[in-house]
PyMOL Python script that loads the backbone (N, CA, C, O; Angstrom):
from pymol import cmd

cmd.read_pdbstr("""\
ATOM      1  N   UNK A   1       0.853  -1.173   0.000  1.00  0.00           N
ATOM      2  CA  UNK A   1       0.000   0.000   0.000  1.00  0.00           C
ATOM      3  C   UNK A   1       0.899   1.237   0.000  1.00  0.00           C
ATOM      4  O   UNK A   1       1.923   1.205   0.682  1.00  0.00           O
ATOM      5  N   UNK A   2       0.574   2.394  -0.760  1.00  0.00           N
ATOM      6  CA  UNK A   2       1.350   3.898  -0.818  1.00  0.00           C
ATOM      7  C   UNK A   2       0.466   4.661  -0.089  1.00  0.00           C
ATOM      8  O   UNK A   2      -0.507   4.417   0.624  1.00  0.00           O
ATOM      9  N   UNK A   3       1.147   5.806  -0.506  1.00  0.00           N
ATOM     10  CA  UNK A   3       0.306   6.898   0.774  1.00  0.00           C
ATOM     11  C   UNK A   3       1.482   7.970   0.256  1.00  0.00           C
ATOM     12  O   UNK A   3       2.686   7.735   0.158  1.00  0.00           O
ATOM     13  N   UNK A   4       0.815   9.155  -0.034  1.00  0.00           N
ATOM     14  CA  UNK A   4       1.378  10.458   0.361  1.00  0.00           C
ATOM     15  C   UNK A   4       0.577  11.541   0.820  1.00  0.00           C
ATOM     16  O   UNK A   4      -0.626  11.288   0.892  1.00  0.00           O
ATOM     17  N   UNK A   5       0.959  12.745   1.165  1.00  0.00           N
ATOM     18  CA  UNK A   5       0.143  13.860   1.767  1.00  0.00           C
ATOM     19  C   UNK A   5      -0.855  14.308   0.644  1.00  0.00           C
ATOM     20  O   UNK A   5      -0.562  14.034  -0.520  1.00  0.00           O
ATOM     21  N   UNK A   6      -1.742  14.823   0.857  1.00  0.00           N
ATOM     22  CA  UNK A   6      -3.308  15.160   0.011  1.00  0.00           C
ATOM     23  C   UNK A   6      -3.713  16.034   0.809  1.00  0.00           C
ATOM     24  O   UNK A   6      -3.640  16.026   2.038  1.00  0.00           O
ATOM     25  N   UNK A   7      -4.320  17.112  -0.143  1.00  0.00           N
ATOM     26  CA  UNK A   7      -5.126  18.317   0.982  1.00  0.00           C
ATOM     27  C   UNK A   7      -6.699  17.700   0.521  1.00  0.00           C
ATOM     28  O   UNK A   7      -7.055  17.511  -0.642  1.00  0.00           O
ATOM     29  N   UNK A   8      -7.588  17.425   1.854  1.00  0.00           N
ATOM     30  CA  UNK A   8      -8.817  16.563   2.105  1.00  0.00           C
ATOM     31  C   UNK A   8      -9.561  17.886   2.362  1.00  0.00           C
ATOM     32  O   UNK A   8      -8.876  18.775   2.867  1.00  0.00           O
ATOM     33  N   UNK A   9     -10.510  18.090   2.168  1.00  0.00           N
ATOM     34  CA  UNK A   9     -11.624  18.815   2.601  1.00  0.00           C
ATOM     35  C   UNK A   9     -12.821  18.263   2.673  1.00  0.00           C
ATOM     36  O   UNK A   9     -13.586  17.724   1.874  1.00  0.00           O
ATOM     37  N   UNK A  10     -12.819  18.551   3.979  1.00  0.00           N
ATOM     38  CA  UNK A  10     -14.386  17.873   4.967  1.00  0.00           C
ATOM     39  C   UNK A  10     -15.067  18.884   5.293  1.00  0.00           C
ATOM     40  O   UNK A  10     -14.519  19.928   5.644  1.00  0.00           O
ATOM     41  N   UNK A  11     -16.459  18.733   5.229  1.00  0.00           N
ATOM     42  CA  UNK A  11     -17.682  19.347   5.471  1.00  0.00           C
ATOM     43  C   UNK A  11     -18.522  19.064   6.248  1.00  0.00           C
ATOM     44  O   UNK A  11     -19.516  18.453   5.854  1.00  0.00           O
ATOM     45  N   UNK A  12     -18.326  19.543   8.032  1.00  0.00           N
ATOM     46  CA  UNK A  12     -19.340  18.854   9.129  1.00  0.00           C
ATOM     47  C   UNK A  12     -20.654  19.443   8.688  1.00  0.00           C
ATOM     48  O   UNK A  12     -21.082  20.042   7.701  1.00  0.00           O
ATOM     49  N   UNK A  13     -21.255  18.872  10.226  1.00  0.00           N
ATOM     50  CA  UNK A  13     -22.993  19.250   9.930  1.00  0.00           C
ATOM     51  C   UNK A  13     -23.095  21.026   9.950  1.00  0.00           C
ATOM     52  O   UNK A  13     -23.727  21.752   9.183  1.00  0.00           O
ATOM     53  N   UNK A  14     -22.233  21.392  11.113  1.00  0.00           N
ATOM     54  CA  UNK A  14     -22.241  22.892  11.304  1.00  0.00           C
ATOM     55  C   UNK A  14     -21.948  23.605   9.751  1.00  0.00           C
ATOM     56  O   UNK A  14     -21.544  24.768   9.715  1.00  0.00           O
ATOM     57  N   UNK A  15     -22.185  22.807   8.436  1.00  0.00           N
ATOM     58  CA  UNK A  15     -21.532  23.786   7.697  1.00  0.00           C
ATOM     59  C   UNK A  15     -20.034  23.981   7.652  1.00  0.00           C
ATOM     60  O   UNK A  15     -19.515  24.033   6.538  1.00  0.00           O
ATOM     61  N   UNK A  16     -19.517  24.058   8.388  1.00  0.00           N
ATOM     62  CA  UNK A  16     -17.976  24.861   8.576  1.00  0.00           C
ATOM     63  C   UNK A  16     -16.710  23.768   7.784  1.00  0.00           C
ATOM     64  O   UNK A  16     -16.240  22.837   8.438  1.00  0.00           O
ATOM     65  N   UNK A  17     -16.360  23.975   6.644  1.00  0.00           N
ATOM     66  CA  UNK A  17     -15.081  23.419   5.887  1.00  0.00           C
ATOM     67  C   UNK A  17     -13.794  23.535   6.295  1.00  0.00           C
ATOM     68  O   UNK A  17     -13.347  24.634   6.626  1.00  0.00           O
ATOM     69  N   UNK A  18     -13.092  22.477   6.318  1.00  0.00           N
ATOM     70  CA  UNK A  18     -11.972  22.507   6.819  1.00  0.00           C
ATOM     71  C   UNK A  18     -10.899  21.859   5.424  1.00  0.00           C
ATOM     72  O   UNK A  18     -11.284  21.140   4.503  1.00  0.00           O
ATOM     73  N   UNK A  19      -9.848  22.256   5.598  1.00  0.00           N
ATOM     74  CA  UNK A  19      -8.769  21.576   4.136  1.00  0.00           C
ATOM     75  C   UNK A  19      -7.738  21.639   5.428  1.00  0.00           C
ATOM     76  O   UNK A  19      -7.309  22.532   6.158  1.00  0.00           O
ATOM     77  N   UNK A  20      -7.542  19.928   5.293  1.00  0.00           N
ATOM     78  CA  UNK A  20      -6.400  19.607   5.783  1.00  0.00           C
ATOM     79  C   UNK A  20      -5.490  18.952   4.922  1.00  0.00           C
ATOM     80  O   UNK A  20      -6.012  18.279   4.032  1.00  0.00           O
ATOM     81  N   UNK A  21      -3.938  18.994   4.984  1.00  0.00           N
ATOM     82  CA  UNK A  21      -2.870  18.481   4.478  1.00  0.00           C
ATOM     83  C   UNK A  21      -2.890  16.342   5.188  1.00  0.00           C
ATOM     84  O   UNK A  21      -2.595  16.181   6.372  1.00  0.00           O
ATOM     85  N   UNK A  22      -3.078  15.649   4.722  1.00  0.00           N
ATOM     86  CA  UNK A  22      -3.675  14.429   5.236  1.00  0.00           C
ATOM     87  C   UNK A  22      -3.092  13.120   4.461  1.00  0.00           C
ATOM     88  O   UNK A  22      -3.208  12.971   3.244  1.00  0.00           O
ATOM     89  N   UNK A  23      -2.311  11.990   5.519  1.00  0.00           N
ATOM     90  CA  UNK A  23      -1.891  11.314   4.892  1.00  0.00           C
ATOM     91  C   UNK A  23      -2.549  10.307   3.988  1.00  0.00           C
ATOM     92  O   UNK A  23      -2.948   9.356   4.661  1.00  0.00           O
ATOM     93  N   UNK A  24      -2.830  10.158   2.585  1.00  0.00           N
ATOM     94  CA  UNK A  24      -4.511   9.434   1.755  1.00  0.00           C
ATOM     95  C   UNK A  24      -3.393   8.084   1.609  1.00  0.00           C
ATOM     96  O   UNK A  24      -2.190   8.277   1.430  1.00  0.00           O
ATOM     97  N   UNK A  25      -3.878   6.988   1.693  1.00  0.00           N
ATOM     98  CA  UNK A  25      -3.667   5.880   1.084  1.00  0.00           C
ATOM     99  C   UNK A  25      -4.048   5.059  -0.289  1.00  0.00           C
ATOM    100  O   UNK A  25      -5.250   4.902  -0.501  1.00  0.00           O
ATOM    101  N   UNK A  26      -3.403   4.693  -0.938  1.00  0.00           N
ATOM    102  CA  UNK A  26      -4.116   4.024  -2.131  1.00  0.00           C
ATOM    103  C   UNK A  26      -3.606   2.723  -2.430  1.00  0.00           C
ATOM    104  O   UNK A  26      -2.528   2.143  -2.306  1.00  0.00           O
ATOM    105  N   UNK A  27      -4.729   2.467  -2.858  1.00  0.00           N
ATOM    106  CA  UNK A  27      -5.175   0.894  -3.452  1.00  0.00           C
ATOM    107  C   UNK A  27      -4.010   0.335  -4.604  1.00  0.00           C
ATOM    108  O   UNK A  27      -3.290   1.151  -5.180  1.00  0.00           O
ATOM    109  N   UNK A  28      -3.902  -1.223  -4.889  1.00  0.00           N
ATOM    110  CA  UNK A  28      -3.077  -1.418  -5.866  1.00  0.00           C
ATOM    111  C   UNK A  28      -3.042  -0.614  -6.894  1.00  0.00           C
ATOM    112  O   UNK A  28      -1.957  -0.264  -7.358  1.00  0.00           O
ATOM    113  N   UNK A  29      -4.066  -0.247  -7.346  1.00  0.00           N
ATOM    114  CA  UNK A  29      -4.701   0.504  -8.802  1.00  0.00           C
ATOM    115  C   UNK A  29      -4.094   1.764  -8.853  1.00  0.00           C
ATOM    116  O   UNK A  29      -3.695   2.251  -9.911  1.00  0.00           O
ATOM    117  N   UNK A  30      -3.988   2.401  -7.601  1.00  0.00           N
ATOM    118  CA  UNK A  30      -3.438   3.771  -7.191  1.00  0.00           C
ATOM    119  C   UNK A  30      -4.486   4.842  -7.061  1.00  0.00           C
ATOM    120  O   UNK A  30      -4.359   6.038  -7.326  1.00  0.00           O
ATOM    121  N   UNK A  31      -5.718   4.099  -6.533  1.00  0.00           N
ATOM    122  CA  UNK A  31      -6.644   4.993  -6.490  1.00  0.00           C
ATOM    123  C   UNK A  31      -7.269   5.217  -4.943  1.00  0.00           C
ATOM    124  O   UNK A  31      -7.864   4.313  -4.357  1.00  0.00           O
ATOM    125  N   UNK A  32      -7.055   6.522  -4.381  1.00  0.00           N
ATOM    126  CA  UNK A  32      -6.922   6.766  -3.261  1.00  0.00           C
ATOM    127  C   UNK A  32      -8.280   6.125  -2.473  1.00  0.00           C
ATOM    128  O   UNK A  32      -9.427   6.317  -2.878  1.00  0.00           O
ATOM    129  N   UNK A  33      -7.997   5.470  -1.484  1.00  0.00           N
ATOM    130  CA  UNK A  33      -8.984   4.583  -0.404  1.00  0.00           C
ATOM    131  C   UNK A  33      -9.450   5.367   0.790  1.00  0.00           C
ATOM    132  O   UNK A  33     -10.658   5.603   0.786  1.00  0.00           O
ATOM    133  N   UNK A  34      -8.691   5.870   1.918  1.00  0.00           N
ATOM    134  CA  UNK A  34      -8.747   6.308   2.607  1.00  0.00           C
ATOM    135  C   UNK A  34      -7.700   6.973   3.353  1.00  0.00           C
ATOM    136  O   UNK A  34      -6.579   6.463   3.356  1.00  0.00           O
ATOM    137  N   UNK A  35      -7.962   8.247   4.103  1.00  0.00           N
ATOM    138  CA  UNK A  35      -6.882   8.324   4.920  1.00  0.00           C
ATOM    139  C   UNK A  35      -6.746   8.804   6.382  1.00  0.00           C
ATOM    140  O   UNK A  35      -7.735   8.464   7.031  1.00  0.00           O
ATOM    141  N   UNK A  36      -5.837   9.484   7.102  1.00  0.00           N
ATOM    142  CA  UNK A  36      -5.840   9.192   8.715  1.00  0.00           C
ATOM    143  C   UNK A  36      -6.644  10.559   8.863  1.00  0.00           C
ATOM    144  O   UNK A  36      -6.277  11.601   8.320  1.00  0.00           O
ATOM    145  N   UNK A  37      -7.921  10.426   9.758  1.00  0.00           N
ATOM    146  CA  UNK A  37      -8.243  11.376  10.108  1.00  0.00           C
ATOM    147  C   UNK A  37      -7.257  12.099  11.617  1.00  0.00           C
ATOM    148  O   UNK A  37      -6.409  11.498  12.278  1.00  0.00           O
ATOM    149  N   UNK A  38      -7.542  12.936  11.727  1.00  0.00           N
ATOM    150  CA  UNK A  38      -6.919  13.750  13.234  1.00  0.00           C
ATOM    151  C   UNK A  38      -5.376  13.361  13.021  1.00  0.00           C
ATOM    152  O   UNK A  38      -4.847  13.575  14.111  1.00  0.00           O
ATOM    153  N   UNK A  39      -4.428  12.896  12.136  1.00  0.00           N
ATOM    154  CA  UNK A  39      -3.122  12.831  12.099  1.00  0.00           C
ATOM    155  C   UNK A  39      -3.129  14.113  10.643  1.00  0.00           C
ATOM    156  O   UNK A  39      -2.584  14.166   9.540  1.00  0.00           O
ATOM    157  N   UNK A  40      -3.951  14.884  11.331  1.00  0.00           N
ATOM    158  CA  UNK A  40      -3.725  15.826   9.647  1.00  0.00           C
ATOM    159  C   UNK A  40      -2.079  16.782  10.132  1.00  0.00           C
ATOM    160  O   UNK A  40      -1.572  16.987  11.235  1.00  0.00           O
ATOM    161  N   UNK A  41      -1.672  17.155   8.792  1.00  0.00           N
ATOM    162  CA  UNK A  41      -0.085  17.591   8.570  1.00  0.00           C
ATOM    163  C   UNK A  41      -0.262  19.240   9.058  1.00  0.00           C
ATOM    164  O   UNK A  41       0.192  19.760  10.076  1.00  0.00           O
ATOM    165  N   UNK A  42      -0.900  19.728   8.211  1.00  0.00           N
ATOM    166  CA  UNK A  42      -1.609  20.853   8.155  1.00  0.00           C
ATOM    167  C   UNK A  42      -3.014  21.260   8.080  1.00  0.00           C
ATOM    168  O   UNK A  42      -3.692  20.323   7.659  1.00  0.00           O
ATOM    169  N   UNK A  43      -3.912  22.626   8.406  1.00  0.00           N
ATOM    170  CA  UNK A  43      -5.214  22.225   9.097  1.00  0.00           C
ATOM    171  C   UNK A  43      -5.469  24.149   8.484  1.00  0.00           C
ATOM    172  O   UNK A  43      -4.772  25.053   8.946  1.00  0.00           O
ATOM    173  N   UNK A  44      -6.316  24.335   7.668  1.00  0.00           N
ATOM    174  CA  UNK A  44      -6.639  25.857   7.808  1.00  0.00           C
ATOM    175  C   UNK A  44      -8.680  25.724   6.980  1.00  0.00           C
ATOM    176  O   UNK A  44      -9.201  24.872   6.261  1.00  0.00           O
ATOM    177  N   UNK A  45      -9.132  26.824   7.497  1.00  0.00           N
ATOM    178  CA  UNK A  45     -10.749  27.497   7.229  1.00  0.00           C
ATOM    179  C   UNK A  45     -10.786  27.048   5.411  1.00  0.00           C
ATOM    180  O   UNK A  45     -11.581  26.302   4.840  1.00  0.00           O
ATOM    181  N   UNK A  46      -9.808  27.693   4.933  1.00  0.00           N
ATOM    182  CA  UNK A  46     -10.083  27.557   3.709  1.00  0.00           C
ATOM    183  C   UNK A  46      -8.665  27.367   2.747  1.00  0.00           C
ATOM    184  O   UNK A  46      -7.638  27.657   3.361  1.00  0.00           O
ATOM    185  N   UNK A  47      -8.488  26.960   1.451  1.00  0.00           N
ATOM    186  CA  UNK A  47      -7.702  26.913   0.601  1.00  0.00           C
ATOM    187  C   UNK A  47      -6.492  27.756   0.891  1.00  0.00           C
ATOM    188  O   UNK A  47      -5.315  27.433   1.047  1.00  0.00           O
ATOM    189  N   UNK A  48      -7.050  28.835   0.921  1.00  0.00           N
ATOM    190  CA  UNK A  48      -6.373  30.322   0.895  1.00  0.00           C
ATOM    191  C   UNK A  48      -5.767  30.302   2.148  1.00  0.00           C
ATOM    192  O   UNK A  48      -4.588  30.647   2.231  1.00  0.00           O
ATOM    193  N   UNK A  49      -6.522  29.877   3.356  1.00  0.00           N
ATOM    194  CA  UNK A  49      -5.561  29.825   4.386  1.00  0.00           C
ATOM    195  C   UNK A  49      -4.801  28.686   4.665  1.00  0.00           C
ATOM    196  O   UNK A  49      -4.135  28.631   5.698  1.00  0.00           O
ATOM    197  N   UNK A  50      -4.826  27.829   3.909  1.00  0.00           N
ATOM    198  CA  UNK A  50      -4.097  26.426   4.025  1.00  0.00           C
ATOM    199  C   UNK A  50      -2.357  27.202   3.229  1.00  0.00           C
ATOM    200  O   UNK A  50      -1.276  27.183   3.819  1.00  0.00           O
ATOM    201  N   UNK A  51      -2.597  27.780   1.853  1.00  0.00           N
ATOM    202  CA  UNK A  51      -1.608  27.962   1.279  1.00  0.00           C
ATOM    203  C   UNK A  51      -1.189  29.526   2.306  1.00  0.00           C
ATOM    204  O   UNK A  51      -0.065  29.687   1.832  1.00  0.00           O
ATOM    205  N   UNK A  52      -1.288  30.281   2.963  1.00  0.00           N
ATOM    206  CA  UNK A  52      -1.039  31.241   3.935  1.00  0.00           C
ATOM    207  C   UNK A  52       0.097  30.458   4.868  1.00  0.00           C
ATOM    208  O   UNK A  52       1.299  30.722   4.885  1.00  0.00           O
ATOM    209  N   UNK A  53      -0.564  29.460   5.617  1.00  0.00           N
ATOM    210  CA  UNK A  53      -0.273  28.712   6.458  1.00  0.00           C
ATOM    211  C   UNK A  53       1.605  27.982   5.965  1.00  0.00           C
ATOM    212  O   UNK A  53       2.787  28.076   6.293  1.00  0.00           O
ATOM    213  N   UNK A  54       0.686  27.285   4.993  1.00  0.00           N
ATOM    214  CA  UNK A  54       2.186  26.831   4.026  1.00  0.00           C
ATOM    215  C   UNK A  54       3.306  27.643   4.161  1.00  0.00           C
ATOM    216  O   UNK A  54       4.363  27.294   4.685  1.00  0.00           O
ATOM    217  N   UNK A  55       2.977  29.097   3.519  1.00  0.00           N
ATOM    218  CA  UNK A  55       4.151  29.809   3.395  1.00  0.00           C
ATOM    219  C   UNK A  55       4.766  30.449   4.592  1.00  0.00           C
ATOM    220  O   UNK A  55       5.964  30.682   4.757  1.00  0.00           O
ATOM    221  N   UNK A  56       3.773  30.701   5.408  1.00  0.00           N
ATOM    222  CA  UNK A  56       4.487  30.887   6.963  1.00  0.00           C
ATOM    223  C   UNK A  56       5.461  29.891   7.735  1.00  0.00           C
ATOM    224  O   UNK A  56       6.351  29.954   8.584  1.00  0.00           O
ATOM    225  N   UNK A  57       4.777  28.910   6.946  1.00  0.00           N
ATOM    226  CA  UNK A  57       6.259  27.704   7.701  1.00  0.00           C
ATOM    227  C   UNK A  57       7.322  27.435   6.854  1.00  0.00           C
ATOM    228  O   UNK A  57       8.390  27.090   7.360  1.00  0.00           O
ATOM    229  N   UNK A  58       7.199  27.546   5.494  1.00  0.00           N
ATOM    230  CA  UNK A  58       8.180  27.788   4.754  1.00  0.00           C
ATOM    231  C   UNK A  58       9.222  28.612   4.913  1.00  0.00           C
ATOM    232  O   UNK A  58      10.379  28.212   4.777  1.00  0.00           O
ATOM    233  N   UNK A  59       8.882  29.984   5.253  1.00  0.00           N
ATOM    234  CA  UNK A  59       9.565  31.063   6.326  1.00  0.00           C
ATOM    235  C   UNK A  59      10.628  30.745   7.932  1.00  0.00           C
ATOM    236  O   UNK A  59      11.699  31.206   8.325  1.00  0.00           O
ATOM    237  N   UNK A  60       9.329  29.410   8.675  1.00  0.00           N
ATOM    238  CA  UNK A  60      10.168  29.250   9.899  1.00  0.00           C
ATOM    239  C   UNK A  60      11.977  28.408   9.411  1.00  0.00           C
ATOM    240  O   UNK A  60      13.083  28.436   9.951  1.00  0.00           O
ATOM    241  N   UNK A  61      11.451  27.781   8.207  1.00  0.00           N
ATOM    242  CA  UNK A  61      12.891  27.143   8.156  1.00  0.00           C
ATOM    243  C   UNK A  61      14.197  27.700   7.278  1.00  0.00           C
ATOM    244  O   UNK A  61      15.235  27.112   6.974  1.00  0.00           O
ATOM    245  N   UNK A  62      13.662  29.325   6.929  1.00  0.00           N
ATOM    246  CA  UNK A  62      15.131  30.351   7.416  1.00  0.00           C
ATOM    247  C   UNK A  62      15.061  31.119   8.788  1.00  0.00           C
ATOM    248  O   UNK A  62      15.324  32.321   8.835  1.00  0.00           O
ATOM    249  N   UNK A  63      14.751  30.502   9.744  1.00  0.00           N
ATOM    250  CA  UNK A  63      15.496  31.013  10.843  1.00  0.00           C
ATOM    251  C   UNK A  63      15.814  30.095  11.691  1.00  0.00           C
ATOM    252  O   UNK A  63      15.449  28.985  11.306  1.00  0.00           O
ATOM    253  N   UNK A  64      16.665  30.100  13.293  1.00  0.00           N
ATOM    254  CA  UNK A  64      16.676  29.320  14.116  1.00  0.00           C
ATOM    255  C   UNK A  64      16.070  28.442  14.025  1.00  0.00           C
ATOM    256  O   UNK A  64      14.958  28.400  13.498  1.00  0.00           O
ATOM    257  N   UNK A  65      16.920  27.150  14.728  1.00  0.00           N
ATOM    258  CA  UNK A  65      15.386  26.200  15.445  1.00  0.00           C
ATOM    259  C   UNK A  65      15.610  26.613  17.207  1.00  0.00           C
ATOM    260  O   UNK A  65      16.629  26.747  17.885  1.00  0.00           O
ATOM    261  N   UNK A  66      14.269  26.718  17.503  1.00  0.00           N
ATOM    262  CA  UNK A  66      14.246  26.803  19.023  1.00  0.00           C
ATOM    263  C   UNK A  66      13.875  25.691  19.711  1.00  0.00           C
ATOM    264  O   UNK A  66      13.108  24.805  19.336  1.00  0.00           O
ATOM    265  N   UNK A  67      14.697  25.826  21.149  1.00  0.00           N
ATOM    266  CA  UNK A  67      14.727  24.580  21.761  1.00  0.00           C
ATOM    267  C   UNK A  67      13.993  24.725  22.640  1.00  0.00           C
ATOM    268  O   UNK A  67      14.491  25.567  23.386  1.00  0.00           O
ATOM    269  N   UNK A  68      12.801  24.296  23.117  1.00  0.00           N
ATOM    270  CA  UNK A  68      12.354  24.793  24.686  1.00  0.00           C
ATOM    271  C   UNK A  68      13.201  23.733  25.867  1.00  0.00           C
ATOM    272  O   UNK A  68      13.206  22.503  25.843  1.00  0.00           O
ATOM    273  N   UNK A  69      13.786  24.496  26.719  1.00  0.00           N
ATOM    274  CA  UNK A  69      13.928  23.934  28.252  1.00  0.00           C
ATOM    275  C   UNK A  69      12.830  23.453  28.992  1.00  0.00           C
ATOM    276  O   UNK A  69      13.153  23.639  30.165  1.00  0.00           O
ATOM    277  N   UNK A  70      11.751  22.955  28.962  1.00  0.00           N
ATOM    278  CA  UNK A  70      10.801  23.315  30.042  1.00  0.00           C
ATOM    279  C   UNK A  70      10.512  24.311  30.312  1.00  0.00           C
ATOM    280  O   UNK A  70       9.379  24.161  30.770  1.00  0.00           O
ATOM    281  N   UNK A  71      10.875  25.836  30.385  1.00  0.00           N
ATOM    282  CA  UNK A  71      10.737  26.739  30.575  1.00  0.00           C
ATOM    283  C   UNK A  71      10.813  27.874  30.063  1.00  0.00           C
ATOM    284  O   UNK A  71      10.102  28.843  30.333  1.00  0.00           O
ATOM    285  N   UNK A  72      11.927  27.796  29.076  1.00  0.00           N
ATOM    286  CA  UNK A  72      12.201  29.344  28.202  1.00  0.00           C
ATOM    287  C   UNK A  72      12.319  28.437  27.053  1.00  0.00           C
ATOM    288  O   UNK A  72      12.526  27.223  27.032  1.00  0.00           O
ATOM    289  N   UNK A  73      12.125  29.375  25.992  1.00  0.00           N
ATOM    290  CA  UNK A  73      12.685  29.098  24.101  1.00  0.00           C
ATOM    291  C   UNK A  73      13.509  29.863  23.707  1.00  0.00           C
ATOM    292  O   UNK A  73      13.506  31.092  23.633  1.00  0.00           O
ATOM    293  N   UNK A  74      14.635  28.708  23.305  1.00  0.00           N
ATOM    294  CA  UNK A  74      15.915  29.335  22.930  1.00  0.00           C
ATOM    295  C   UNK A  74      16.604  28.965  21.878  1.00  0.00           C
ATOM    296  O   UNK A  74      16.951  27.839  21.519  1.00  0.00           O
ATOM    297  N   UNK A  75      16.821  30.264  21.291  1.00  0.00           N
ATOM    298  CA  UNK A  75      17.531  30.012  19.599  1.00  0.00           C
ATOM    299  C   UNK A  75      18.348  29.037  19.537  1.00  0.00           C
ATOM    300  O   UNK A  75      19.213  29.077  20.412  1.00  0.00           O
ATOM    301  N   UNK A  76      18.429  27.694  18.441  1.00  0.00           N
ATOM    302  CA  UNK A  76      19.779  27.674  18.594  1.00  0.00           C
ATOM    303  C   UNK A  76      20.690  27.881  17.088  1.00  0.00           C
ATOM    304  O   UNK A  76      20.498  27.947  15.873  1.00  0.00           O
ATOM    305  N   UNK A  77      21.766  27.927  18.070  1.00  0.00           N
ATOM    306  CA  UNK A  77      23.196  28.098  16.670  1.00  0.00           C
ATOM    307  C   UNK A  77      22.938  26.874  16.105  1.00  0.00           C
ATOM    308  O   UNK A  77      22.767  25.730  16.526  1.00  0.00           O
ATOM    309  N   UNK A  78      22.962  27.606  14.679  1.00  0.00           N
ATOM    310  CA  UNK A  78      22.908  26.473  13.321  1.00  0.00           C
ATOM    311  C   UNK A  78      23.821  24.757  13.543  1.00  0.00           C
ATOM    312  O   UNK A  78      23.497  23.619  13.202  1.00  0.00           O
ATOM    313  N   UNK A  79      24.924  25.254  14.197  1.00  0.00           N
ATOM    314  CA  UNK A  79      26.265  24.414  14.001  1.00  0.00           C
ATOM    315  C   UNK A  79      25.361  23.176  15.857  1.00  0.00           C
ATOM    316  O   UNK A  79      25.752  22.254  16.573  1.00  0.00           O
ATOM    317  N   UNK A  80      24.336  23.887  15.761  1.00  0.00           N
ATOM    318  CA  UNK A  80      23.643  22.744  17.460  1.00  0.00           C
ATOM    319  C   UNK A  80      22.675  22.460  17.434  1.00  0.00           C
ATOM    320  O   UNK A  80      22.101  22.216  18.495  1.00  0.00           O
ATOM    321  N   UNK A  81      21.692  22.294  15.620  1.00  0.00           N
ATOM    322  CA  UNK A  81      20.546  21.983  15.495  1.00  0.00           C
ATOM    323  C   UNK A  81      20.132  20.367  15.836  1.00  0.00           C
ATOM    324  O   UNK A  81      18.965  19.992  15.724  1.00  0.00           O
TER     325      UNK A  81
END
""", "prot")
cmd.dss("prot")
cmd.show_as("cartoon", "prot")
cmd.util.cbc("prot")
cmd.orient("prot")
């Protein structure tokens, strides 16, 4: 069985749409079966904020990574990622 990320959009009873980034699985054929609900990658209202979302994290990985202590978040040097 394969599987890669897929943006899914679900439609509860409230109306309210969600597009999540979601791991889909597919069949020998390669035709997508199902995939993990609540293990979604990424999660936004609409399209527009899914690709928003995207590019904001695209952004976090030119800067630091931060480490939390338990207590504070702290940059670290590239050369101690």
């Amino acid at each position: 069985m394969t599987w890669n990320y897929r943006i899914v959009k679900q439609v509860y009873p409230s109306n309210e749409e969600s597009f999540d980034v979601s791991e889909v699985y597919y069949d020998e054929n390669g035709v997508p079966h199902s995939f993990a609900p609540g293990k979604q990658v990424l999660s936004g209202d609409s399209l527009e904020d899914l690709e928003w979302v995207n590019t904001e994290i695209q952004k976090a990985f030119q800067k630091p990574v931060l480490y939390f202590d338990g207590k504070h978040l702290i940059e670290l040097e590239p050369s101690k990622e």
